[in-house]
MDTraj code that builds the backbone (N, CA, C; nanometers):
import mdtraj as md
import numpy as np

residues = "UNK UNK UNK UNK UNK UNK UNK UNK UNK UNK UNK UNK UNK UNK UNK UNK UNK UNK UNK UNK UNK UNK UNK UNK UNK UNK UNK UNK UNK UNK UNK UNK UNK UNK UNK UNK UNK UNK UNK UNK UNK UNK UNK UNK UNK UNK UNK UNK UNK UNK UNK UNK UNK UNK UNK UNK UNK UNK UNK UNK UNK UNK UNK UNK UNK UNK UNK UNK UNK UNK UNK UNK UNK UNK UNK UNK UNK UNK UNK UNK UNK UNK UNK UNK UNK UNK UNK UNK UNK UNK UNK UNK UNK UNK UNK UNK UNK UNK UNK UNK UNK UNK UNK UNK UNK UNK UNK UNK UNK UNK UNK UNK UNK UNK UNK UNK UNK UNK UNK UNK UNK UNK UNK UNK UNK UNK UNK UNK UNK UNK UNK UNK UNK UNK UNK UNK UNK UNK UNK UNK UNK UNK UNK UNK UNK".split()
xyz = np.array([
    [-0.8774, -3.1049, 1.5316],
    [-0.7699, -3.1946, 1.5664],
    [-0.7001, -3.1370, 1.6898],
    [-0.6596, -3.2667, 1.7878],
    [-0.6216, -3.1904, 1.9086],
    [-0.4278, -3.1292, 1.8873],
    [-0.4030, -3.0542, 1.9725],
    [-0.2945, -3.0505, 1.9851],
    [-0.1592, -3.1806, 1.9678],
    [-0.1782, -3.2918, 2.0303],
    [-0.1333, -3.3647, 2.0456],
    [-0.0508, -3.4104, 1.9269],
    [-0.2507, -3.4282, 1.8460],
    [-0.2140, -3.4981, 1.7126],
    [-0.1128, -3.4193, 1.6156],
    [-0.1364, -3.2624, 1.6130],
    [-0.0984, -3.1701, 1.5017],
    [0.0747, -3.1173, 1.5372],
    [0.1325, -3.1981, 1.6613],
    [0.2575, -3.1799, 1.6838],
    [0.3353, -3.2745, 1.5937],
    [0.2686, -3.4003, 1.6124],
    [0.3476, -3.4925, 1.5456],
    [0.2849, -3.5437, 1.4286],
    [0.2107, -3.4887, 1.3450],
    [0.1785, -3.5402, 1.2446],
    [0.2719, -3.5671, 1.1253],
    [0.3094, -3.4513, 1.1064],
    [0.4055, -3.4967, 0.9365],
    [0.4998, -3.5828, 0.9830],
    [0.5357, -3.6812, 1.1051],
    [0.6866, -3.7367, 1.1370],
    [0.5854, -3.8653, 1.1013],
    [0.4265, -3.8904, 1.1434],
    [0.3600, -3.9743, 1.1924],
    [0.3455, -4.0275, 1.0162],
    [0.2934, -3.9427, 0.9087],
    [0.2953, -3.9655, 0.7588],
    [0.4223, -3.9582, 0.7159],
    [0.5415, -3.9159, 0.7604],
    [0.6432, -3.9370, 0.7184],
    [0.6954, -4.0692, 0.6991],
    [0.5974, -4.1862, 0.8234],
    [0.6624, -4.3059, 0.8476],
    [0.7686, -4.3442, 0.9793],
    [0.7301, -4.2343, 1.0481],
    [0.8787, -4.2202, 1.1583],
    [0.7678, -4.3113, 1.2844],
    [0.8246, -4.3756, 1.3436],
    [0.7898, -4.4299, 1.4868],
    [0.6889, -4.2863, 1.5610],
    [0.5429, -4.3475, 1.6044],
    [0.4778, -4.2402, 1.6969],
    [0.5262, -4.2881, 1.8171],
    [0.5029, -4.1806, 1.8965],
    [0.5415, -4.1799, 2.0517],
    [0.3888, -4.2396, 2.0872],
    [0.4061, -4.3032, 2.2539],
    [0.2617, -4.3210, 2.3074],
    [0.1879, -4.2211, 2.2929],
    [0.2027, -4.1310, 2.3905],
    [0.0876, -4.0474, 2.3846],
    [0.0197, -4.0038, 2.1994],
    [0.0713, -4.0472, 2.1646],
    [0.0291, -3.9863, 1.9868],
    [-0.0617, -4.0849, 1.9501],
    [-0.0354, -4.2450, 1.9818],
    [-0.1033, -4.3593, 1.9700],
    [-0.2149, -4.3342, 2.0583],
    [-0.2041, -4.3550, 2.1687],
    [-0.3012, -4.3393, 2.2677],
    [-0.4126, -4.2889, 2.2439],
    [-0.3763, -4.1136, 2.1943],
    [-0.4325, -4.0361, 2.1930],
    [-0.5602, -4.0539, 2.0363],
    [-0.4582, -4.1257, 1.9166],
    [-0.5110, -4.1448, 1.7928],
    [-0.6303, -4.3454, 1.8673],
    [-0.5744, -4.4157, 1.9794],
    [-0.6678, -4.5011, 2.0316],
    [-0.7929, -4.4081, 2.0878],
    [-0.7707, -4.2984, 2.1302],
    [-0.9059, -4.3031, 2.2140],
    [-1.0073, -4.1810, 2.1404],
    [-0.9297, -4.0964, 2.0840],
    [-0.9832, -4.0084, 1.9838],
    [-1.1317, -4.0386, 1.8407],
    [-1.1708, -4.0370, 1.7961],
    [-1.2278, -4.0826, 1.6835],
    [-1.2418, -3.9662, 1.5830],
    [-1.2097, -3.8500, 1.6318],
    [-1.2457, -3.7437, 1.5248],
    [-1.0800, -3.7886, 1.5059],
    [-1.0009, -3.7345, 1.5570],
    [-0.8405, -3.7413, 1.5465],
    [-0.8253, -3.8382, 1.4124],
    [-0.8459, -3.9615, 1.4693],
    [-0.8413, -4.0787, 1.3703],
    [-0.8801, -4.0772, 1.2425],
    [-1.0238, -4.0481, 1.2240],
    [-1.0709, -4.0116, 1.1085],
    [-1.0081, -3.9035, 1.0147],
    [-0.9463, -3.8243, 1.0770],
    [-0.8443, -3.6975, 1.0724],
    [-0.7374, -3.7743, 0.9639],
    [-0.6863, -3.8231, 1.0341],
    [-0.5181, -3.8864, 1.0528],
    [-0.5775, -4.0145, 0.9388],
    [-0.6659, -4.0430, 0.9318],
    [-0.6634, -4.1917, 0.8546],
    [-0.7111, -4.1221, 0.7020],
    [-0.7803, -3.9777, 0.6600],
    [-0.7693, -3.9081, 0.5459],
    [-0.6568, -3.8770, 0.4974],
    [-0.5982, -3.8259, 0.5976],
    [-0.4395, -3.7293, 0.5807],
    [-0.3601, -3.8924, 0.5435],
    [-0.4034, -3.9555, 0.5490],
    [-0.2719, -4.0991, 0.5444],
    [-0.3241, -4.0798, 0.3649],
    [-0.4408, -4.1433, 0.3496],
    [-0.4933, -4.1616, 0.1963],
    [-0.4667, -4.0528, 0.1189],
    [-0.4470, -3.9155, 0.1664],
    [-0.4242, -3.8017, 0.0841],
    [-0.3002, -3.8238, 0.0505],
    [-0.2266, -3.8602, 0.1511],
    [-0.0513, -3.8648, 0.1077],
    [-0.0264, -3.9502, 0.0112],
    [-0.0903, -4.0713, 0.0348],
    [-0.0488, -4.2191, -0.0152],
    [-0.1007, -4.2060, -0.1835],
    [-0.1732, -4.0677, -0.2014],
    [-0.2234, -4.0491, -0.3601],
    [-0.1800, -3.9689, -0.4049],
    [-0.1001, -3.8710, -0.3067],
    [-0.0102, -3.7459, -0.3478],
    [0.1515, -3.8043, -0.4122],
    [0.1624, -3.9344, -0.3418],
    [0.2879, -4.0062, -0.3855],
    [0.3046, -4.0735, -0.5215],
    [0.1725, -4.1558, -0.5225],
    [0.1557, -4.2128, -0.6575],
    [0.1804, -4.1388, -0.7429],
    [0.1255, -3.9585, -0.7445],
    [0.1727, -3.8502, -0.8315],
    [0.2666, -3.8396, -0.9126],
    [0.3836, -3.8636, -0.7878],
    [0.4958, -3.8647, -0.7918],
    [0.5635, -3.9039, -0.8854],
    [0.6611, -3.8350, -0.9734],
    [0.7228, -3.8596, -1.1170],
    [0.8459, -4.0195, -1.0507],
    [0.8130, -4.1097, -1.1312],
    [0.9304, -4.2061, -1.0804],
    [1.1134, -4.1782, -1.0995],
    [1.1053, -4.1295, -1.2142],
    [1.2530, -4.0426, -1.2396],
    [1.2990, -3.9030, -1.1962],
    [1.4055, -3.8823, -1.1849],
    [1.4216, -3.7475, -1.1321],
    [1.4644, -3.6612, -1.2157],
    [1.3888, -3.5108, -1.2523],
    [1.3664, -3.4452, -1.3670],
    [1.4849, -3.3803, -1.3314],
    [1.5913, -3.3234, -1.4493],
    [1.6703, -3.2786, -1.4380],
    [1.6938, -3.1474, -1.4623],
    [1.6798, -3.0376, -1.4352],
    [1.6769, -2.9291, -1.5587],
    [1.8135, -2.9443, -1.6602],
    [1.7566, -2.8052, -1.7962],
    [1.8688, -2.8097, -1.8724],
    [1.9981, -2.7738, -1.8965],
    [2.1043, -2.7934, -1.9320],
    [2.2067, -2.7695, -1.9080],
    [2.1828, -2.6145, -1.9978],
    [2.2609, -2.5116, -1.8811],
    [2.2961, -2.3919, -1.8882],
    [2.1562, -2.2948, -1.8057],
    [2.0917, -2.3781, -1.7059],
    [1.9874, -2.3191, -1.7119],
    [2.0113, -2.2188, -1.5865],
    [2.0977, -2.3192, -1.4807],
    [2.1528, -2.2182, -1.3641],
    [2.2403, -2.0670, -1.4093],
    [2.3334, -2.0898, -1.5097],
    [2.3870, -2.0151, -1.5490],
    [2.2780, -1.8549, -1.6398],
    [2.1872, -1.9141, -1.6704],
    [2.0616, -1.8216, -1.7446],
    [2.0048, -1.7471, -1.6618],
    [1.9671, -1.8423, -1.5384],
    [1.9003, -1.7738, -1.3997],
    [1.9670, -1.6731, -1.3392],
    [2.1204, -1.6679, -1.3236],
    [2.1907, -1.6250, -1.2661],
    [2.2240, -1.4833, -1.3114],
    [2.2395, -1.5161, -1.4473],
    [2.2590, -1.4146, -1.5503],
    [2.1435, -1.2974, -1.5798],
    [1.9775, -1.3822, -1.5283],
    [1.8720, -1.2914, -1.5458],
    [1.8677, -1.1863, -1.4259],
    [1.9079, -1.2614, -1.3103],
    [1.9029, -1.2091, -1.1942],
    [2.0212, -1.0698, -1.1387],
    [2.1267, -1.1014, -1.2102],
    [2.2220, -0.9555, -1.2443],
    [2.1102, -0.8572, -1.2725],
    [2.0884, -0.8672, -1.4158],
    [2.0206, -0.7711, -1.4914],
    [1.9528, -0.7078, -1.4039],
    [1.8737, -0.7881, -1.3822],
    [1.7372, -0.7330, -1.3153],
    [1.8120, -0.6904, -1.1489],
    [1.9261, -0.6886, -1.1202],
    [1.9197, -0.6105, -0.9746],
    [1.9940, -0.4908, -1.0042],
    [2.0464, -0.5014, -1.1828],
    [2.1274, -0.3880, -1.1935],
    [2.0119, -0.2718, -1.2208],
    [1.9626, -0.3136, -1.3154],
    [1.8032, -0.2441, -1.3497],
    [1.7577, -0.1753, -1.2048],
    [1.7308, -0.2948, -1.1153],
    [1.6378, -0.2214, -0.9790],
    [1.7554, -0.0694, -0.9290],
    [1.8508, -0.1115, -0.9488],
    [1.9213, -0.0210, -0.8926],
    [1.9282, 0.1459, -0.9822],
    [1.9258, 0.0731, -1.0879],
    [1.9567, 0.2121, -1.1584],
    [1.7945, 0.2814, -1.1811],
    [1.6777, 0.1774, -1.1841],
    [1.5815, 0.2804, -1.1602],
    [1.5624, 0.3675, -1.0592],
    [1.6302, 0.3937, -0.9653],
    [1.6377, 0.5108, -0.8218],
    [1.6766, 0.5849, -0.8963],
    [1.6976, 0.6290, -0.9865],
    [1.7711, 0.7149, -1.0328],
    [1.7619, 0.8015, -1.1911],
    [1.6622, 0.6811, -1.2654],
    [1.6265, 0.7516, -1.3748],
    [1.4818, 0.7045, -1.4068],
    [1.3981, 0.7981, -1.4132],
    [1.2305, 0.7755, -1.4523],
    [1.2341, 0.7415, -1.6021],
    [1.1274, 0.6519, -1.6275],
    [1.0464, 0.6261, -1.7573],
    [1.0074, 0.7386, -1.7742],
    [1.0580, 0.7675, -1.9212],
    [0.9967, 0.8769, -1.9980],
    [0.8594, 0.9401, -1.9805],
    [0.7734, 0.8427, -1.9825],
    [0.6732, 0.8522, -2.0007],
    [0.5900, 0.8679, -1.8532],
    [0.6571, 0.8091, -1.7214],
    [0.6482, 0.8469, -1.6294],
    [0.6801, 1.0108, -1.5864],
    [0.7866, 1.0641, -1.6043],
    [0.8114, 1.1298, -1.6239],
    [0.6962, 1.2883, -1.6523],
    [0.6712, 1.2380, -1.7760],
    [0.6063, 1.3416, -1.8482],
    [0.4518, 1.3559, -1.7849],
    [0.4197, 1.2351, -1.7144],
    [0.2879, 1.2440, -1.6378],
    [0.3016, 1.2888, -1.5072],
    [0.4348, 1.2753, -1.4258],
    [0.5089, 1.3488, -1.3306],
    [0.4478, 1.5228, -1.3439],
    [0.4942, 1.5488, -1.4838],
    [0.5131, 1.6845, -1.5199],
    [0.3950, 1.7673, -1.5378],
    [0.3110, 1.6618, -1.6143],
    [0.1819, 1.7480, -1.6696],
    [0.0738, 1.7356, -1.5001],
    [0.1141, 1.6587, -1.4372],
    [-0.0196, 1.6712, -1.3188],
    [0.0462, 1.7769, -1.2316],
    [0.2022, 1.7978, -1.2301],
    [0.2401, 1.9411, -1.1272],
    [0.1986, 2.0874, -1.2112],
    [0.1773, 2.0465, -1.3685],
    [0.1450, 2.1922, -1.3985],
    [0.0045, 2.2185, -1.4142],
    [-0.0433, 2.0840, -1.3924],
    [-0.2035, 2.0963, -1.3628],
    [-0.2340, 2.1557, -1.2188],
    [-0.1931, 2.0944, -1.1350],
    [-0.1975, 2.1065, -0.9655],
    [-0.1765, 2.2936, -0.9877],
    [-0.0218, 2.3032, -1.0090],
    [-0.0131, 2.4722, -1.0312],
    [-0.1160, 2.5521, -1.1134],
    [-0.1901, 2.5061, -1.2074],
    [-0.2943, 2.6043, -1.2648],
    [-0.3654, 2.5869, -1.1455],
    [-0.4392, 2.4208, -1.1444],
    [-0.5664, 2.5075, -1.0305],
    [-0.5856, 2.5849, -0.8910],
    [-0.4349, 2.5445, -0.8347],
    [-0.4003, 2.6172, -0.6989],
    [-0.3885, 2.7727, -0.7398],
    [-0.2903, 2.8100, -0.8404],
    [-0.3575, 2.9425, -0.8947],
    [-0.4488, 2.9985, -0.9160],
    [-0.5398, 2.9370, -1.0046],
    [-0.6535, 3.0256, -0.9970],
    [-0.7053, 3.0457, -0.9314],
    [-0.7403, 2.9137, -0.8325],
    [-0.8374, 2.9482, -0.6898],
    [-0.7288, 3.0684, -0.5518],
    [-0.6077, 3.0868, -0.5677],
    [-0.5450, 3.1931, -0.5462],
    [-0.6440, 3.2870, -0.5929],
    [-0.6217, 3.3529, -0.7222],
    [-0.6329, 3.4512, -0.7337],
    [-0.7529, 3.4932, -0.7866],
    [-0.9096, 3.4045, -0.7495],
    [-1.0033, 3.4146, -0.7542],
    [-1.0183, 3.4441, -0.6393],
    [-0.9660, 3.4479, -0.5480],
    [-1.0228, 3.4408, -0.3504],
    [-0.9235, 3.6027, -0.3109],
    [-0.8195, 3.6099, -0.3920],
    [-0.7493, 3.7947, -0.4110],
    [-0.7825, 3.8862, -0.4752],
    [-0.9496, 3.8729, -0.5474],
    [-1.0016, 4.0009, -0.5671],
    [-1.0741, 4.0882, -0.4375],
    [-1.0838, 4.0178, -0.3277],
    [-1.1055, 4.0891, -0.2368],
    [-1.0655, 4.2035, -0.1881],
    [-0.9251, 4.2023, -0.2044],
    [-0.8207, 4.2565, -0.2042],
    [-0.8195, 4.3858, -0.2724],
    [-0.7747, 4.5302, -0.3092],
    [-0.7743, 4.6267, -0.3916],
    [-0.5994, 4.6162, -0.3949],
    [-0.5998, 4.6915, -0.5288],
    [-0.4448, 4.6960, -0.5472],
    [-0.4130, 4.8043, -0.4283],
    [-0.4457, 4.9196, -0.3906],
    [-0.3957, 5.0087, -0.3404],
    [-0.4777, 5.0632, -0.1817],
    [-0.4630, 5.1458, -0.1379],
    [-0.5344, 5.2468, -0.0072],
    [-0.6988, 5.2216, -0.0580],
    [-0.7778, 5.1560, 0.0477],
    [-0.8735, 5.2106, 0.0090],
    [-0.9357, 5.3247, -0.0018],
    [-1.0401, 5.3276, -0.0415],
    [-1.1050, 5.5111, -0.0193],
    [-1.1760, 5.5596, 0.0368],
    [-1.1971, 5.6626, 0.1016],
    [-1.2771, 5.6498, 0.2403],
    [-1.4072, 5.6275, 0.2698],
    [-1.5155, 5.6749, 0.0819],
    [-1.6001, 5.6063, 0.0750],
    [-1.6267, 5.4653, 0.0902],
    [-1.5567, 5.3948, 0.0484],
    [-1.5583, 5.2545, 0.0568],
    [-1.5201, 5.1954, 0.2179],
    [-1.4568, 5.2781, 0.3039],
    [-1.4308, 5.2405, 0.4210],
    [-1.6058, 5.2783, 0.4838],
    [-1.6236, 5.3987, 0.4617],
    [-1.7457, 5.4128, 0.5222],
    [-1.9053, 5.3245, 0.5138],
    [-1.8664, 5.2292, 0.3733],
    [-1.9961, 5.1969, 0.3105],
    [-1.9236, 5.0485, 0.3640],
    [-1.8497, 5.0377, 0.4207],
    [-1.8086, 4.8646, 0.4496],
    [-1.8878, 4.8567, 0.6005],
    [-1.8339, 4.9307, 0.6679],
    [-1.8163, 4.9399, 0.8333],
    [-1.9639, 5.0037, 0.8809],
    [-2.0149, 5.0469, 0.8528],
    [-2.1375, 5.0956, 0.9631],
    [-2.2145, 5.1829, 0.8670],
    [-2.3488, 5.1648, 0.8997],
    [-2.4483, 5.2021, 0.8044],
    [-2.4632, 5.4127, 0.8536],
    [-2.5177, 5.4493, 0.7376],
    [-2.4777, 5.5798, 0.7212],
    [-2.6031, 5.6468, 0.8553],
    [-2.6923, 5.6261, 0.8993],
    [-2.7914, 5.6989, 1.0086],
    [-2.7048, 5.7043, 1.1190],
    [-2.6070, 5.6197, 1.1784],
    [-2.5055, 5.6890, 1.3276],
    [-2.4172, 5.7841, 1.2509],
    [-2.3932, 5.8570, 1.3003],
    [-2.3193, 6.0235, 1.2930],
    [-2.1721, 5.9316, 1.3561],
    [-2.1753, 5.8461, 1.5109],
    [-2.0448, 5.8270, 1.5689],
    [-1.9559, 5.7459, 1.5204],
    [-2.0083, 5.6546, 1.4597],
    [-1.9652, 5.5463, 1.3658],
    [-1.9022, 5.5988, 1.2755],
    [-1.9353, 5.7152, 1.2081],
    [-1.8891, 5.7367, 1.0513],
    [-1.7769, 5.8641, 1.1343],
    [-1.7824, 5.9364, 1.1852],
    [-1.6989, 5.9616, 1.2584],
    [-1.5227, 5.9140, 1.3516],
    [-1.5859, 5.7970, 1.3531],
    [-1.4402, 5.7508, 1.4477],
    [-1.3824, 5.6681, 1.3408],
    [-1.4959, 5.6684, 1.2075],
    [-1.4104, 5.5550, 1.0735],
    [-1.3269, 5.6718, 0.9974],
    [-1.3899, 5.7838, 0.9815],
    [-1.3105, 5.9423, 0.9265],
    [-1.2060, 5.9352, 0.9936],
    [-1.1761, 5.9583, 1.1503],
    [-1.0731, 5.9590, 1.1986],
    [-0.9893, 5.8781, 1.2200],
    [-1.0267, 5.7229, 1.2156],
    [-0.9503, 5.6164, 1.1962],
    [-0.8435, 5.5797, 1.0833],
    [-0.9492, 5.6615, 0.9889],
    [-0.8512, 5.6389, 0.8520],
    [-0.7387, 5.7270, 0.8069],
    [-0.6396, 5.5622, 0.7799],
    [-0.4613, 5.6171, 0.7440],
    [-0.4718, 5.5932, 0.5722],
    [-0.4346, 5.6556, 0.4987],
    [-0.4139, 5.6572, 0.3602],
    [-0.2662, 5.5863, 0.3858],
])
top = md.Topology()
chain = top.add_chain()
for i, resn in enumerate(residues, 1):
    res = top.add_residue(resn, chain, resSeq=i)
    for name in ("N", "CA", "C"):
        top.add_atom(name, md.element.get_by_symbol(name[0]), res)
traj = md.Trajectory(xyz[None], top)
């Protein structure tokens, strides 16, 4: 559908006076038309729909709505501020989960580590294989207890 048509359409099913160019355009068009002459029959069956009386709601019902709608913004408000229990407790158990496994993998990766000075055997058997004399030498003298 061209531009033309899709400016003024709902004024055109509304029943309101088309402008020329809208006519014109629905004269020389044929997809347009075919367009515009569905959209007429869709309306004209969407109306029939249409309840002939006008439904009223029940008395006290604005007042119910109004009344639900407190609640519920007092609620939104006060949940900033206090967790479901049960939220809560799943809050709790996945941070002391998170803390076990970040621990252990801590202190599986800190046995590398010795509690204290190493010893100079162990410096010597890390750093350079025992056949250079200079190597094991400048690691003797390197080493601070």
């Amino acid at each position: 559908m061209h531009q033309v048509i899709l400016d003024r359409l709902e004024e055109h099913l509304a029943g309101a006076p088309s402008s020329r160019e809208f006519t014109a355009h629905l004269e020389s068009c044929h997809e347009c038309r075919t367009e515009v002459s569905e959209m007429r029959e869709l309306s004209s069956a969407l109306v029939a729909l249409r309840s002939r009386e006008e439904v009223a709601p029940p008395l006290g019902f604005s007042a119910r709505v109004s009344q639900r709608l407190d609640q519920q913004r007092t609620r939104s408000f006060a949940s900033l501020f206090w967790l479901d229990p049960a939220f809560g407790k799943r809050v709790a158990f996945a941070s002391v989960m998170t803390l076990a496994v970040l621990g252990s993998y801590l202190i599986t990766r800190e046995t590398e580590y010795s509690a204290g000075p190493p010893n100079p055997e162990i410096i010597m058997a890390e750093h350079a294989p025992a056949q250079d004399p200079d190597v094991m030498l400048t690691t003797l003298a390197s080493y601070e207890p």
